[in-house]
Structure formats: structure tokens, C-alpha cells
N, C-alpha and C positions, 0 to 999 in steps of 0.2 A: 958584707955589702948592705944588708938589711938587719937594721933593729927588732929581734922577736921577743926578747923578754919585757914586753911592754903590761905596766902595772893596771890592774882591771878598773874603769871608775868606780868610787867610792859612792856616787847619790845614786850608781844603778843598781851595785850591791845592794844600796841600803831597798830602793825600791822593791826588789826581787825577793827581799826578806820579808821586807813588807806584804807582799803578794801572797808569800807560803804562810805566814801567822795566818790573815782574814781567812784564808783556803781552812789550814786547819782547825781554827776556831768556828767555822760555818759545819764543817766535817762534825766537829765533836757535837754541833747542837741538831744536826740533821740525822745523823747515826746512835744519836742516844735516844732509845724508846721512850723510857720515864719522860722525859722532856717536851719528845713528841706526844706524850699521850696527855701529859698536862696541858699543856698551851693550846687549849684549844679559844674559838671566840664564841663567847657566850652570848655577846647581843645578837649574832646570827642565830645560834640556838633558840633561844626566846621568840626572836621572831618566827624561825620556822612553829616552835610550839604555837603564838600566839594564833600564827596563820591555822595551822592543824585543828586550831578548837574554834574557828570561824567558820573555817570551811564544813566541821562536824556539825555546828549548828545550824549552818546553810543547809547540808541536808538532812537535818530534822526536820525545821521548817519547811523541805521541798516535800518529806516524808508526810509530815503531817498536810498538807496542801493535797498531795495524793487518796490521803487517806479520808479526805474530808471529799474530794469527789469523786471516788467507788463509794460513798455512802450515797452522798446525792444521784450518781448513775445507778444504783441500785434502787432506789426509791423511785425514781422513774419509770426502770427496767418492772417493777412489782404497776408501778399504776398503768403502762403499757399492757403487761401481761394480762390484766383484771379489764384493763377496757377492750382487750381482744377478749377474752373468756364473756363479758357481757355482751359482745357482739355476738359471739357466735350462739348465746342463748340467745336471744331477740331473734336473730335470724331464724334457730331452731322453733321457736315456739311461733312464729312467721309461718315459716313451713308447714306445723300442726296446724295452725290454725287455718290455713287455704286448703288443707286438705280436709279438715275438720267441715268447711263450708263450701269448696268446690269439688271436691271428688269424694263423696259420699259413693258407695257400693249402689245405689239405684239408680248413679248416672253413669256409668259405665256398660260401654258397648256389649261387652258381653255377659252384661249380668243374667241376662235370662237363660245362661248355661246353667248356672247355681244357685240358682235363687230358690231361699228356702220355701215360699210364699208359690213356689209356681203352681203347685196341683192345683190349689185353692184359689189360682185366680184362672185359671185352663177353664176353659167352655166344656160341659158335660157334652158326650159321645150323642146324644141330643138330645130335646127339651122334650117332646111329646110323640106318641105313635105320628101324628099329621107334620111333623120336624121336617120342612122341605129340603133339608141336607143329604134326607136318605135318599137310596134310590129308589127304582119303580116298583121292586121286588121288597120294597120298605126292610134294607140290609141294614144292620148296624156300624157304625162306621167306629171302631172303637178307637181310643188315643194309643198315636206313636206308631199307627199306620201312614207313615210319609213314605210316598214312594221319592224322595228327590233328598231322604237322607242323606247316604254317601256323599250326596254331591255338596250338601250344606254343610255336612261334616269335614268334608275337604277344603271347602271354603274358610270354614272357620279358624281349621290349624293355617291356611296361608294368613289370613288377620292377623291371628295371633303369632305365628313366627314374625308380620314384617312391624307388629308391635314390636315386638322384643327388641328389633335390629334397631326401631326408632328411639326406643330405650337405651340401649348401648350405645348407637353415637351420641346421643344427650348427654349420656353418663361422662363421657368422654369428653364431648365441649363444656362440659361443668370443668370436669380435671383438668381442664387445659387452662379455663378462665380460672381457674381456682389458683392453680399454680401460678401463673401469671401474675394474680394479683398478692400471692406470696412476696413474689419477688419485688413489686410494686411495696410491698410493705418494708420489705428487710431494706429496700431504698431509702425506704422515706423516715425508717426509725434513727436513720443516723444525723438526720434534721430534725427530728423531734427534740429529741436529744440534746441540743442548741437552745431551743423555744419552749420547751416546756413549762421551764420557773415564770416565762413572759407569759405563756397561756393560760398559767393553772387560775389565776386570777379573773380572765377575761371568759374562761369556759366555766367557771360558777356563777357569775354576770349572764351569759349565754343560758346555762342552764335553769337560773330562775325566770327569764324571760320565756324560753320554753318551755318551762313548765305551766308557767302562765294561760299561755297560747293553747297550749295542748287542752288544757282545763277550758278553754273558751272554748275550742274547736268541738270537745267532745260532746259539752254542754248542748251544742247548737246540733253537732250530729242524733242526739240523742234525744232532742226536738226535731228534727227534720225526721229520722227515723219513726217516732213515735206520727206523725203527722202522716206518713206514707204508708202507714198502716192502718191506719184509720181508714186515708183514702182507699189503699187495698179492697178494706173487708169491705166497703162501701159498694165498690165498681162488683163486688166480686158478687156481693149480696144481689146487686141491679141484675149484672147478668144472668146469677138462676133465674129469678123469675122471668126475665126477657125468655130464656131458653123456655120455661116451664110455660110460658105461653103460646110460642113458638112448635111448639108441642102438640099443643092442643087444639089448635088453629090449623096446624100446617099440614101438609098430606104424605109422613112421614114414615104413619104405618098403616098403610094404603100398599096393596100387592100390584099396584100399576106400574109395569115396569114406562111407562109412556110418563112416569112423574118424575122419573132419576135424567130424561134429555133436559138438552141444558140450549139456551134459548140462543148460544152463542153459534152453535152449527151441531148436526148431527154425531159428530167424532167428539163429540165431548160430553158430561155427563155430571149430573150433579152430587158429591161423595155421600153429603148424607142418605141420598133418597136410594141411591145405586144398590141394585140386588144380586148384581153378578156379572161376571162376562160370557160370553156366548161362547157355544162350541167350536165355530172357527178360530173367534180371538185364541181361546186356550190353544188350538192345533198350531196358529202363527208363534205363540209363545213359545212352546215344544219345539217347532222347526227350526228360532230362533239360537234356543239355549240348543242344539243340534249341532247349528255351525259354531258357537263359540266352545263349543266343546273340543270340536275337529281341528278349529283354530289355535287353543291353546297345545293340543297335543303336540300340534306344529312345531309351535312353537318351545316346547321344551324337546323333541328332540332336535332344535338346531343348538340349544344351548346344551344339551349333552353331548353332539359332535365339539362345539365349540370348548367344552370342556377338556373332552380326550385331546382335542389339538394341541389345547395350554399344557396337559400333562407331559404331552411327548416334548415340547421344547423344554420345559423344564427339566423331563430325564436328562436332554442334551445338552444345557446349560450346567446339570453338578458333573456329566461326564468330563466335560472340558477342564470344570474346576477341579476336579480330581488330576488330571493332567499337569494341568496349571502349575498342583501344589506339586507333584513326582518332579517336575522338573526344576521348582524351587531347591527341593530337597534335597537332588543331585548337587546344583549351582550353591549349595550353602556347605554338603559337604566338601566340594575344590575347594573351598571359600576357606574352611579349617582348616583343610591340610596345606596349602599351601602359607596360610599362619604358623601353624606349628614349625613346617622348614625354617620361616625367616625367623621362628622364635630360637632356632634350636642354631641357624646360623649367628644369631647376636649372642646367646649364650658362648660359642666359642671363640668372639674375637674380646668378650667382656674376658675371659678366665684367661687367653693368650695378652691382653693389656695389662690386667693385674701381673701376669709372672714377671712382664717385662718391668712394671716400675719395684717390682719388688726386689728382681735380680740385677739391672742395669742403672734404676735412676735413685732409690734408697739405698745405699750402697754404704754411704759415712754413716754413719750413726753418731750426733754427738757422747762426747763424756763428761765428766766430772769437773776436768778442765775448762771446756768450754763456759761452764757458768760463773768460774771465780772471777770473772773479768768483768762482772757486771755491781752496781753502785761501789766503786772504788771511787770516784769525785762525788763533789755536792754539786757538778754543772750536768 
């Protein structure tokens, strides 16, 4: 009923043959190594080279560009360092020098503790048998009979202790402005930095201008100085003799105690002519230094209750912090342990998931087989 030996066409044959030649002949130039390893393209080569030795001397030049400024940041970094190191000598020999002219050891409060000069300048125990210092029984009063040492002497160590404490906090507001302007500095060098090469030019400009100035200034201080010494010795020369007249003239060493009142009222009294205070004044004086005695005592034992007070909060404050920490300690041990479980719970479901992929889900393993099936076309 049906025709099945029907003959195959001939242009599909032929195309079909066609199709397995190209196949084979692409096979034979894709699976031959020598082929593959000759045929390569060399204008892509070349240009990658050429690119490789572009970009090498790109950074050379970015190298050298580097290296040319760590040298100029370096040179900056060296006149930075030198103009801080010159600061801080000026400022040093500043310091010498105010100390050299304002705090000289003879203006200091407590120089008459140590002072080498003291015997030699002490008033002798007195001048003559008639020496009105003495008493009625003409007794000698000899030096370092103070009855009110102690007291001066305890005076002195509080000076000197609330010295110190003024020192200390000084020392402190120095280090704090010190540091401050550290940081003020390590800001500002990173704008330096920037400006220097525009500066360096305008601050030698600057510098010969004030060198200039400075030469004019001192000049003229050095005339004014020279001129105020003149006037000095001048006023100073008038005054002795005004005094040395004054002297001579005036009723100064007259034993009148009626020549020391003073014309402004009775309670007052004139310092040069004045020979002493009276027996009452001194008792009022004594009665006075009495109460402030009674009053300071006072007053340091409330500052020694108020002390014990601060001591006992503080016991009670590291007690607590002791507390504080035991129960951190407690709270950081649960803290571990209840880590460790959960480490020790992942630990067994990580070793029960590994058995399972090992036993259940890697199971094939390929072979040998499996990989000949791989580049057999050139598609």
C-alpha cells in the first residue's frame, strides 16, 4: 500500500557531507596544539607590550613626581622643625631673661629666711648702755628672742605651702595651654605645608623689614633708656639732699613723742617721727592675735570633721564598687558558660551535617568516564 524504499535526496547528501568536512577540518585546526600555539595575533601582542611600557613610564614619572615631593616636604618638615627649635629658644632665653630682671632672689617674699647678708644687716642687741630698747633693769635683749616665733614660723610654712599649690596649678595651666597649642600647631602644619614655597619668599621681605624696625626700635629704646637714667640719677641726686635737709631742719630726732601726732586727728600718727606704741595698743594687739588664733583653730577642726566625713563616703563608695565588680564577675561567668553550651551545641550539628553530606548527598563520585565526553566537537 505504501512506497518505503524511497531513494534519499542527493543536494541533502551532498550538504550533510558538506557539514561533516567544515566540522572535521575546524576539529583538526582546534585540537592540533602546534597550530594552536602558533597562530597567535601579534598586533594584539605589540600593543599590549606597547601599552605595558606606557603605563611603566607613567609610573616612573608618577615615581619620580613622588619623590621630588618627599624631598620638598622634607625640606619644609627640616625649616618647620628649626623654626620651632628657634621658638622655643627665644622663648627660653624670654624666660631667662624676666627672671634675670624680675625675680631676682632680693624680691622674693621670703628672702629674709636665707638671706646670706642677714646678720650684717640685723640691728645689734643695742646701741649703747642709754639704748631705750632695754628695760628699766637696763636687761639685754639679745637676737632670736621672739616670743611669736612659732607663730611666724607656722605662718610661714602655710605661705610657703599655698606657694607651692599656686605653682602647681600654674604648672598645670602652662601644660594644658602648652598642649593646646601643640595641637593648635600639628593643625596648622598641614597648611603650612600648602604655603610655604608662597611664604618663603614674602617672610625674607618680612624679615628684612623687621630687622629693619627692630634696629630703629632699639636704637630709640636705647635713647629713651639712656635719657631715663639720666633723669633717674637726677630726681634721685635732688632727693638726697631734699631728704638731707629735711633732716636737719625737721624734728626727727627729737625724743618728743608729741612730734610723731599727726595733724589729721589723734588716731593717727606720723611714720617717720613715731617711737612706738603704747602699752594698751600692744595688749589690744595680743587680744586681737588671741581671737584669731581661737578662730582659726575653729576653723581647722571643722575642716578635719569635714575631712573624716569625705573619708567615710569614700570607704562607702569602693565598698559598693567592689560589689559592683563581684556581681559583674558572676554575670560574665553565666555569660561564658552559657557560650560555651551554644558553642558546643553548633559544634554537633556542624559534625552531624558534615556526616550527612558525606554519607547521603556525595554518594556518586564521578570516573574516568565521565570526563572523555568532554571537547569531542569544536562547538
Amino acid at each position: 500500500m505504501y512506497k518505503l524504499d524511497l531513494q534519499p535526496d542527493p543536494k541533502e547528501i551532498a550538504a550533510i557531507e558538506r557539514r561533516r568536512n567544515r566540522e572535521q577540518q575546524r576539529q583538526s585546526r582546534i585540537f592540533n596544539a602546534k597550530f594552536r600555539t602558533i597562530g597567535i595575533d601579534v598586533e594584539t601582542l605589540d600593543k599590549q607590550v606597547q601599552e605595558t611600557k606606557m603605563k611603566e613610564r607613567t609610573e616612573k614619572f608618577r615615581d619620580d613626581a613622588f619623590d621630588a615631593d618627599r624631598v620638598r616636604n622634607d625640606k619644609i618638615a627640616q625649616m618647620l622643625e628649626k623654626r620651632q627649635q628657634d621658638l622655643a629658644c627665644s622663648l627660653d632665653r624670654a624666660v631667662q631673661d624676666f627672671r634675670d630682671q624680675n625675680q631676682q632672689p632680693e624680691t622674693r617674699r621670703e628672702f629674709n629666711l636665707y638671706d646670706p647678708e642677714a646678720l650684717k644687716k640685723d640691728q645689734p642687741a643695742r646701741v649703747g648702755d642709754e639704748d631705750p630698747r632695754c628695760g628699766p633693769a637696763s636687761l639685754q635683749k639679745f637676737a632670736g628672742e621672739d616670743l611669736n616665733e612659732k607663730e611666724r614660723e607656722k605662718m610661714q610654712t602655710q605661705l610657703t605651702k599655698r606657694w607651692l599649690l599656686d605653682q602647681a596649678e600654674e604648672k598645670q595651666k602652662t601644660q594644658a595651654q602648652t598642649k593646646f597649642a601643640d595641637n593648635l600647631f600639628d593643625k596648622k602644619r598641614v597648611e603650612l605645608d600648602e604655603r610655604a614655597q608662597h611664604l618663603s619668599a614674602m617672610e625674607e621681605e618680612c624679615r628684612k623689614a623687621v630687622n629693619i624696625a627692630t634696629k630703629n626700635f632699639n636704637e630709640a629704646l636705647a635713647l629713651e633708656a639712656s635719657e631715663r637714667k639720666r633723669l633717674k640719677q637726677q630726681q634721685e641726686q635732688d632727693d638726697n639732699y631734699v631728704e638731707i635737709y629735711n633732716h636737719l631742719t625737721g624734728d626727727i630726732l627729737t625724743e618728743d613723742p608729741a612730734v610723731a601726732t599727726s595733724c589729721y586727728g589723734p588716731h593717727r600718727v606720723i611714720p617717720d617721727r613715731w617711737k612706738g606704741m603704747s602699752p594698751e595698743q600692744l595688749k589690744n594687739i595680743w587680744e586681737t592675735q588671741e581671737h584669731q588664733r581661737q578662730e582659726k583653730q575653729r576653723l581647722k577642726e571643722q575642716e578635719k570633721q569635714l575631712g573624716a566625713e569625705w573619708d567615710h563616703q569614700r570607704i562607702l563608695a569602693a565598698r559598693a564598687a567592689m560589689n559592683l565588680e563581684q556581681q559583674q564577675e558572676v554575670m560574665e561567668k553565666e555569660i561564658r558558660k552559657r557560650i560555651d553550651l551554644y558553642n558546643q551545641q553548633l559544634d554537633k550539628e556542624q559534625k552531624a551535617h558534615l556526616a550527612y553530606l558525606e554519607k547521603e548527598v556525595y554518594t556518586n563520585n564521578p570516573t574516568a568516564h565521565y570526563f572523555t565526553q568532554f571537547n569531542t566537537t569544536s562547538r
